[in-house]
C-alpha positions as CSV (number, residue, x, y, z in Angstrom):
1,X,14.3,276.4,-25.0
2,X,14.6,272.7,-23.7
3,X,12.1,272.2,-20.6
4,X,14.4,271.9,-17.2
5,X,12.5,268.9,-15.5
6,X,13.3,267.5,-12.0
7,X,11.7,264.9,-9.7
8,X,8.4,266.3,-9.3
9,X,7.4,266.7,-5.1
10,X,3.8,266.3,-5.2
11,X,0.9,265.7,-7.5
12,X,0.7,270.2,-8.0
13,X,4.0,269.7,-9.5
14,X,4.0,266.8,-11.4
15,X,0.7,268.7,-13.1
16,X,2.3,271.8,-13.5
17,X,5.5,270.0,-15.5
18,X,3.0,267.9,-17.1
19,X,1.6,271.0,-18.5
20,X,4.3,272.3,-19.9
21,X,5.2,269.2,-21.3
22,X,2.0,268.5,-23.4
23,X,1.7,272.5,-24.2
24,X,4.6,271.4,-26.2
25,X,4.4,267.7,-26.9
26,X,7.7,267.6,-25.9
27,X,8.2,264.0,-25.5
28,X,12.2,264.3,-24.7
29,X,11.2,266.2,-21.4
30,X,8.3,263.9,-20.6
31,X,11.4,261.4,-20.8
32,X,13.0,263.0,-18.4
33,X,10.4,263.5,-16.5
34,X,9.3,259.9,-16.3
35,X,13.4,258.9,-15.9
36,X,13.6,261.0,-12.6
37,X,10.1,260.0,-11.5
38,X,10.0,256.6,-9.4
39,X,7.1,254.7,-11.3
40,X,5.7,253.6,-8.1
41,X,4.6,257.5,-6.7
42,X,3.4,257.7,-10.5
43,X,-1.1,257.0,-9.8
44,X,-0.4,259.5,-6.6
45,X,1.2,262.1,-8.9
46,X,-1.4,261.6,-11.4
47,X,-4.0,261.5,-9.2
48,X,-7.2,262.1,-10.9
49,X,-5.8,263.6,-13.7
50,X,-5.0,261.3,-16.4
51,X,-6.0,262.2,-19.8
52,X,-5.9,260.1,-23.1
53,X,-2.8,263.1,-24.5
54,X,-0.8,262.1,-21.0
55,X,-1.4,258.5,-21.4
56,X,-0.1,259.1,-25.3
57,X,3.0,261.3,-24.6
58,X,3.9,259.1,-21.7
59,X,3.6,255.8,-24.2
60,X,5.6,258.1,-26.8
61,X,7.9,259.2,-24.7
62,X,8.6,256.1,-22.9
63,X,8.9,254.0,-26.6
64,X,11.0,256.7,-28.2
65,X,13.6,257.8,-25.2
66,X,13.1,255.2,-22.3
67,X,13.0,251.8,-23.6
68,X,15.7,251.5,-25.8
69,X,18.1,252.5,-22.7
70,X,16.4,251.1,-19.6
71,X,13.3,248.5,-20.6
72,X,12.9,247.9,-17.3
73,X,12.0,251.4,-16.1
74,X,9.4,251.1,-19.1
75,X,8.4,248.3,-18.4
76,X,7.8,249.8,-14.4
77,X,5.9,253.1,-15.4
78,X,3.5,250.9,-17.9
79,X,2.4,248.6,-14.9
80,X,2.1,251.6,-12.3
81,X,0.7,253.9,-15.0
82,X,-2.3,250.8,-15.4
83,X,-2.6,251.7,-11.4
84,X,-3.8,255.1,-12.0
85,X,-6.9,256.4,-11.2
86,X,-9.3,256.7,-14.7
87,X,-6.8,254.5,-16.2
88,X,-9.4,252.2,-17.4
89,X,-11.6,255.2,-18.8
90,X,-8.7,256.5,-20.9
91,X,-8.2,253.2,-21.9
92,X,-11.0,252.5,-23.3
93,X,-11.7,256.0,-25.1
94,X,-8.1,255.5,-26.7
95,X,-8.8,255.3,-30.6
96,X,-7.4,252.4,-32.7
97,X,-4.0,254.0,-34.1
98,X,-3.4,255.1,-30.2
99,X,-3.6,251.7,-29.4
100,X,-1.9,250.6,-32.0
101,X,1.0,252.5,-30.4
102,X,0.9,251.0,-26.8
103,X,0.7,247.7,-28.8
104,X,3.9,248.9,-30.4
105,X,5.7,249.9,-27.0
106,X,5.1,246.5,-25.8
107,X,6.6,245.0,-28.9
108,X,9.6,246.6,-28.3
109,X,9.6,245.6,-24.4
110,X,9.3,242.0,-25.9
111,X,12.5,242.4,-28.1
112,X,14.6,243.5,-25.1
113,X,15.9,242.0,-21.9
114,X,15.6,243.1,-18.3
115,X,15.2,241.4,-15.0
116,X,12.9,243.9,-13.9
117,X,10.1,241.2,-15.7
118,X,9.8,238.0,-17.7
119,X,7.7,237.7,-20.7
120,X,5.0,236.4,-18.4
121,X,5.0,239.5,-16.8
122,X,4.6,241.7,-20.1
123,X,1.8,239.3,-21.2
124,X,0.0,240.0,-18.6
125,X,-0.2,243.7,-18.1
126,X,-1.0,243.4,-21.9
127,X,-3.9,242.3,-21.0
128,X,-4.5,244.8,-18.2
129,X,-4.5,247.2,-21.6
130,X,-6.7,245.4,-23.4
131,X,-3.9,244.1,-26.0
């Protein structure tokens, strides 16, 4: 049964979807999720709770479903998500092959357009993920 997901109220909910979502790695509704979600709420949503799977699913998610469509929004949840609280723990507990897939979700930013940011822009929040 496909997960119903809408625009999470509060950090209880956004948790609570979240679970559901990695339960099942079901990267189409984290999609979703991340497509009704405004990146900028998305380090109060998280609150303390990122994890190295959310971090993945989210990269999955957003380089499978969102970037293709609207590189931009990508492109806004990867710069908000880098504002999360323990962001730079997950970071740096991320293996090599996970990181080889952010690397790869930039790559694909890179290829596409958007005024939501310049190459500049994507260059440096690479760095901001130790690219």
């Amino acid at each position: 049964e496909k997960l119903r997901v809408s625009e999470p109220c509060n950090a209880y909910d956004f948790g609570q979807i979240m679970n559901a979502v990695n339960a099942n790695k079901d990267k189409a509704a984290c999609a979703d999720l991340l497509t009704v979600t405004d990146p900028k709420t998305l380090p109060v949503l998280l609150s303390n709770k990122l994890e190295g799977e959310i971090l993945l699913i989210f990269i999955q998610s957003l380089q499978h479903y969102v970037a293709g469509k609207d590189p931009g929004l990508a492109y806004q949840h990867l710069f908000y998500l880098s504002k999360a609280e323990r962001f730079k723990v997950v970071l740096a507990l991320l293996s090599k092959n996970e990181k080889e897939e952010v690397q790869q979700l930039f790559d694909l930013l890179s290829e596409s357009q958007s005024d939501q940011y310049s190459l500049e822009d994507l260059e440096s929040l690479k760095k901001v993920y130790e690219l």
